[in-house]
C-alpha positions, 0 to 999 in steps of 0.5 A, spaced: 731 298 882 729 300 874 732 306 871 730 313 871 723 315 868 723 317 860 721 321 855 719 320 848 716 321 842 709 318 839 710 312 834 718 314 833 721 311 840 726 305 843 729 303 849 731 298 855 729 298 862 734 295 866 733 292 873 739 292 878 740 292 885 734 286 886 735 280 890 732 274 888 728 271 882 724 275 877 717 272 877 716 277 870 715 284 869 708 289 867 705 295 864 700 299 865 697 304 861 691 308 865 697 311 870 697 305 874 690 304 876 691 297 872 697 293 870 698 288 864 703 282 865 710 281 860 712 274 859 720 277 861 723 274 866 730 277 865 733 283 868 731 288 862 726 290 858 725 293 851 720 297 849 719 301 842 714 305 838 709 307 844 704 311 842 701 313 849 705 313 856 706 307 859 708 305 866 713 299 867 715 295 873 718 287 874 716 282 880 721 279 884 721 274 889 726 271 894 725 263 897 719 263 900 719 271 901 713 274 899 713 277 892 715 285 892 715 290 886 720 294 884 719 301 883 715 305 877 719 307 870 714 312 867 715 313 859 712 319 858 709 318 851 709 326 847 703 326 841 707 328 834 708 335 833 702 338 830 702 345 825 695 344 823 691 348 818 692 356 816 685 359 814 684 367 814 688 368 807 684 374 803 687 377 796 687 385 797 690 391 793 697 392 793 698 397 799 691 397 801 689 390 805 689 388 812 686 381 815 687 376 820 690 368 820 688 364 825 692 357 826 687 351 828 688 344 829 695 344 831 699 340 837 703 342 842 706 349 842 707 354 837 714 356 836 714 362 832 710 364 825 714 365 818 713 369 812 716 370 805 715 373 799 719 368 795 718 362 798 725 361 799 728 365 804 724 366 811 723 371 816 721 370 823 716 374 826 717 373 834 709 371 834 707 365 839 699 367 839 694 363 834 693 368 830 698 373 826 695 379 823 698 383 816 696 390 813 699 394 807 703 388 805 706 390 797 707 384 794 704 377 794 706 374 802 706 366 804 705 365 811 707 359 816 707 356 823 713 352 827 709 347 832 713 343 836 709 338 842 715 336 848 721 331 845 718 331 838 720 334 832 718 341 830 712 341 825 711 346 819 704 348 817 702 348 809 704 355 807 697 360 806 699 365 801 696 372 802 696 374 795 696 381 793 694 385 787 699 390 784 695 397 784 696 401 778 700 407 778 694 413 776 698 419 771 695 423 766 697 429 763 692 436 759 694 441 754 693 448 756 688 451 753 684 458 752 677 459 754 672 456 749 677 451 747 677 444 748 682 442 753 685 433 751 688 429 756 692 423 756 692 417 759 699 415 762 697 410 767 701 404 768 699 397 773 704 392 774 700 386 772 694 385 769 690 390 766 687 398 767 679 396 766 676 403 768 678 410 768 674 414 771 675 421 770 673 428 774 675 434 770 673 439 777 667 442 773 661 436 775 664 434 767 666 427 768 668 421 763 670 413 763 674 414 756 682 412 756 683 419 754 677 424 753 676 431 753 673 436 755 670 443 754 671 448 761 666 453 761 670 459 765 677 460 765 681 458 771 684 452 774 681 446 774 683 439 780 681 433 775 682 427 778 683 420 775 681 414 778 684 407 775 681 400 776 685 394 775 681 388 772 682 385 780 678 392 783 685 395 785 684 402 784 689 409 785 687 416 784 692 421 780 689 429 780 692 434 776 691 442 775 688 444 769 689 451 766 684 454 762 686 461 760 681 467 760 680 471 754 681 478 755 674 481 758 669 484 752 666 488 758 667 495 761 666 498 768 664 504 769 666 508 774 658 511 775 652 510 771 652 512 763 647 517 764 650 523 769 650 530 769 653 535 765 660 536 770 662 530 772 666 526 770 665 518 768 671 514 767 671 507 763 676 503 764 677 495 762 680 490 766 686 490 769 692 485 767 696 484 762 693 486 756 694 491 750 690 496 750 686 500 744 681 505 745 676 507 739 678 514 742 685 512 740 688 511 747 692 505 749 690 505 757 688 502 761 682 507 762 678 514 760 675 519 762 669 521 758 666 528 758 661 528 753 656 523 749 657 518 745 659 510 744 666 508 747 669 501 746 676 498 747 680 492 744 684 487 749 690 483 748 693 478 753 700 480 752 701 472 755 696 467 750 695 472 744 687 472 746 684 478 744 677 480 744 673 487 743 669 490 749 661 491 747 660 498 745 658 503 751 654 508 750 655 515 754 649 520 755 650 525 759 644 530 763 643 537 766 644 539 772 637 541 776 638 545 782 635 545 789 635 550 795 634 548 802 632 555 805 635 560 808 639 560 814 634 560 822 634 560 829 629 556 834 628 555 841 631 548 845 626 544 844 621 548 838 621 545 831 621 549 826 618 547 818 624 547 812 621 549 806 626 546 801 626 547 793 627 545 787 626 544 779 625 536 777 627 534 784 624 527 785 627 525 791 629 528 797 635 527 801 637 530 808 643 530 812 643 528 818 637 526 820 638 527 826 631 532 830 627 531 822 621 527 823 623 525 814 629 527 811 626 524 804 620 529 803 623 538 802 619 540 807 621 537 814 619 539 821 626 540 825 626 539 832 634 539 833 637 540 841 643 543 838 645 547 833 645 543 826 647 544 819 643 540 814 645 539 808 639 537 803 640 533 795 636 534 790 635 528 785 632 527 779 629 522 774 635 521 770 639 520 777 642 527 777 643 531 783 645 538 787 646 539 794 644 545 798 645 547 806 641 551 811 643 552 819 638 552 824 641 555 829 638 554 837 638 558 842 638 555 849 632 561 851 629 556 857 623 556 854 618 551 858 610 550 858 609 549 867 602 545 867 597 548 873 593 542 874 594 536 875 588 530 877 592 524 880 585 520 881 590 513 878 586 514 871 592 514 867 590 521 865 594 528 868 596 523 874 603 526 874 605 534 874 609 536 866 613 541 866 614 541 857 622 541 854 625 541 861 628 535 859 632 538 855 635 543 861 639 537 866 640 539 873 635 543 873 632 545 881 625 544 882 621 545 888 614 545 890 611 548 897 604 549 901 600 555 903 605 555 909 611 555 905 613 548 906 617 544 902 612 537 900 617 536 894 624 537 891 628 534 885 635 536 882 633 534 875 625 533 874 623 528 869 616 529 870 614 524 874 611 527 881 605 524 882 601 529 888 605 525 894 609 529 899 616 527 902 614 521 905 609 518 899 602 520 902 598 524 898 597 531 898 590 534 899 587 538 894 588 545 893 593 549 891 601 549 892 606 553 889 613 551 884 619 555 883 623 552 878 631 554 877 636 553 871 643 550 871 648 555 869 642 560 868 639 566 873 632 565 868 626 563 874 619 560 873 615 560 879 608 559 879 601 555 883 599 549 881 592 546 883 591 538 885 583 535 884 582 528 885 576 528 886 575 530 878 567 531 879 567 536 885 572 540 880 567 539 874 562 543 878 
């Protein structure tokens, strides 16, 4: 019997295989390196075998023969031969930005196992990464970082890949500062980007007006007071890039302008007041005042200086001139009563009037001309005002008071032959009487129509929709909430030739 099977390292391996327990002669021993499909004789009779530095599985057994007996073999030893450990090659390695990199390294052309990945900022010290896998990925690293790969194949001692290095580009460190300034001066910035190696190659700048620059340290004059975002954008001579922003304050001058509280042409009798802007200014009026603002009565020309009280800014306010019109006067008419549902002309007057204005609205076909017709339904108070063509205005008011006198026109004839025209029975101005009972009959004195609230629409059918004969029939038309009664005939032709002869 030979000795257990065993298993060894490609190119950097020894041992003796033993043969014990035999009977008889050893006739040699032999080998096979396909997995016993073939076997290649030893000159060795001895009961041992020596073998070193296989490169490939080997399989060994001996020949033993006793007096006349038929030669046996002995059992297989199989020398299991594992490939030197393999690390391959580390591909995947692009340089990036401090901060702002991200790839992927790819492992190939290893033998045997991937026992794990290392990295290193140093090369020195070693950290694993507890990865197996053929690929190991990296993002945001700070710092230039060396990567390797541990393979071991079987017994064979572990194998280190050749380090890829992920190199990484420091990032500049954008700062700036800027001067505050007052508007229309010019606003210095200072350039106070630092990079730990290498060199800022552009800056680009943003003032948070649409001005821009690519000098080191630029200016910039601001159109309007406020506060401006400037961006600078540093580049380094290996494309890293960082972005900064400041606020950036541009002090207003006082305002040279005045509102008014109306326009700077009014009417004798009221009151305009000028007034300046409001914050933290000094105030001096040509009137001598030092408020904020005046009341102004009379013609003339007004200004005011200002001083901001913060930045020292001073300026001096246009010159406002102030002229001041007569009053023109309207008269709306005289007060008046109408029936509900009637119209009425206004005739209104006035001296250098140029526009009219009525209030409400509500029951006037115009309420910009002074002589409106009003149909109101209730009892209104129009309020008229009168402007001239300095813009001046008077305002006068009339009441037209209505009277509910219950005073409808009743149609008596109606020709519902379906030609559009007198079709239906019109009662004038009852819609402005609700719930009033309407009722039509016949000769006979039967009801052939009735409505609790009448809108115009009966159309010369009876109660059940057939239409009505010819001739005459006869209507009663009560009031809601009134003892006031119309009754009257009302006559029906269809045929409109008969009752044109």
């Amino acid at each position: 019997m030979l000795s257990s099977n065993d298993t060894v390292c490609a190119s950097a391996n020894a041992g003796t295989l033993h043969l014990t327990g035999y009977v008889g002669t050893i006739q040699g021993w032999e080998m096979s390196i396909d997995g016993g499909f073939n076997f290649l004789p030893l000159t060795n009779t001895t009961d041992s075998l020596v073998y070193n530095n296989l490169t490939i599985t080997t399989i060994y057994r001996a020949i033993v023969k006793s007096g006349i007996c038929n030669a046996a073999y002995s059992n297989a030893d199989t020398i299991t031969v594992d490939a030197v450990s393999n690390a391959g090659t580390i591909s995947g390695a692009m340089a990036g930005c401090e901060g702002t990199n991200a790839g992927t390294l790819t492992l190939a052309g290893y033998a045997g196992t991937i026992q794990n990945w290392e990295n290193s900022t140093d090369g020195i010290t070693w950290t694993g990464l507890t990865n197996t896998t053929a690929t190991q990925t990296y993002f945001n690293l700070v710092d230039t970082t060396g990567y390797r790969v541990i393979v071991q194949n079987g017994v064979c001692p572990a194998d280190t890949s050749a380090t890829a290095s992920v190199i990484v580009y420091p990032k500049p460190v954008a700062s700036f500062t800027a001067d505050t300034v007052c508007l229309n001066n010019t606003t210095t910035f200072t350039n106070t980007s630092t990079i730990a190696g290498g060199f800022i190659q552009f800056n680009q700048w943003a003032f948070g007006d649409n001005n821009t620059s690519m000098s080191t340290n630029p200016t910039n004059l601001y159109t309007t007071a406020g506060t401006f975002t400037a961006t600078l954008i540093t580049t380094s001579n290996f494309s890293c890039m960082d972005t900064a922003t400041v606020s950036v304050i541009v002090n207003a001058l006082p305002p040279n302008t005045v509102s008014a509280s109306g326009p700077l042409e009014f009417c004798a009798g009221d009151t305009l007041v000028l007034s300046a802007a409001i914050g933290g200014y000094d105030y001096l009026w040509n009137t001598a005042d030092t408020t904020n603002s005046i009341n102004v009565l009379t013609s003339g020309n007004y200004d005011v200086t200002l001083t901001d009280t913060l930045t020292g800014c001073t300026n001096a306010s246009d010159i406002i001139a102030v002229t001041v019109f007569p009053t023109p006067l309207v008269f709306a008419g005289n007060d008046t009563t109408l029936s509900l549902g009637g119209s009425i002309s206004i005739n209104a007057l006035g001296a250098g009037v140029v526009s009219w204005s009525w209030f409400p609205n509500t029951g006037l076909n115009s309420a910009s001309i002074p002589n409106p017709l009003a149909s109101p339904i209730v009892t209104t108070t129009y309020q008229l005002i009168g402007t001239d063509v300095n813009g001046c205005t008077d305002t006068d008011s009339l009441t037209l008071t209505v009277i509910a006198d219950y005073n409808v026109t009743v149609s008596n004839l109606m020709t519902p032959n379906g030609d559009g025209y007198n079709d239906r029975w019109i009662v004038q101005n009852l819609e402005n009487y609700p719930n009033t009972q309407v009722m039509v009959v016949n000769r006979e004195g039967q009801v052939i129509f009735e409505s609790s609230n009448y809108d115009n629409n009966w159309d010369g059918t009876n109660k059940f929709g057939k239409p009505l004969n010819d001739g005459t029939y006869y209507y009663v038309i009560q009031f809601d909430g009134s003892d006031k009664i119309y009754k009257g005939s009302i006559t029906i032709i269809r045929d409109t030739d008969r009752g044109n002869q």
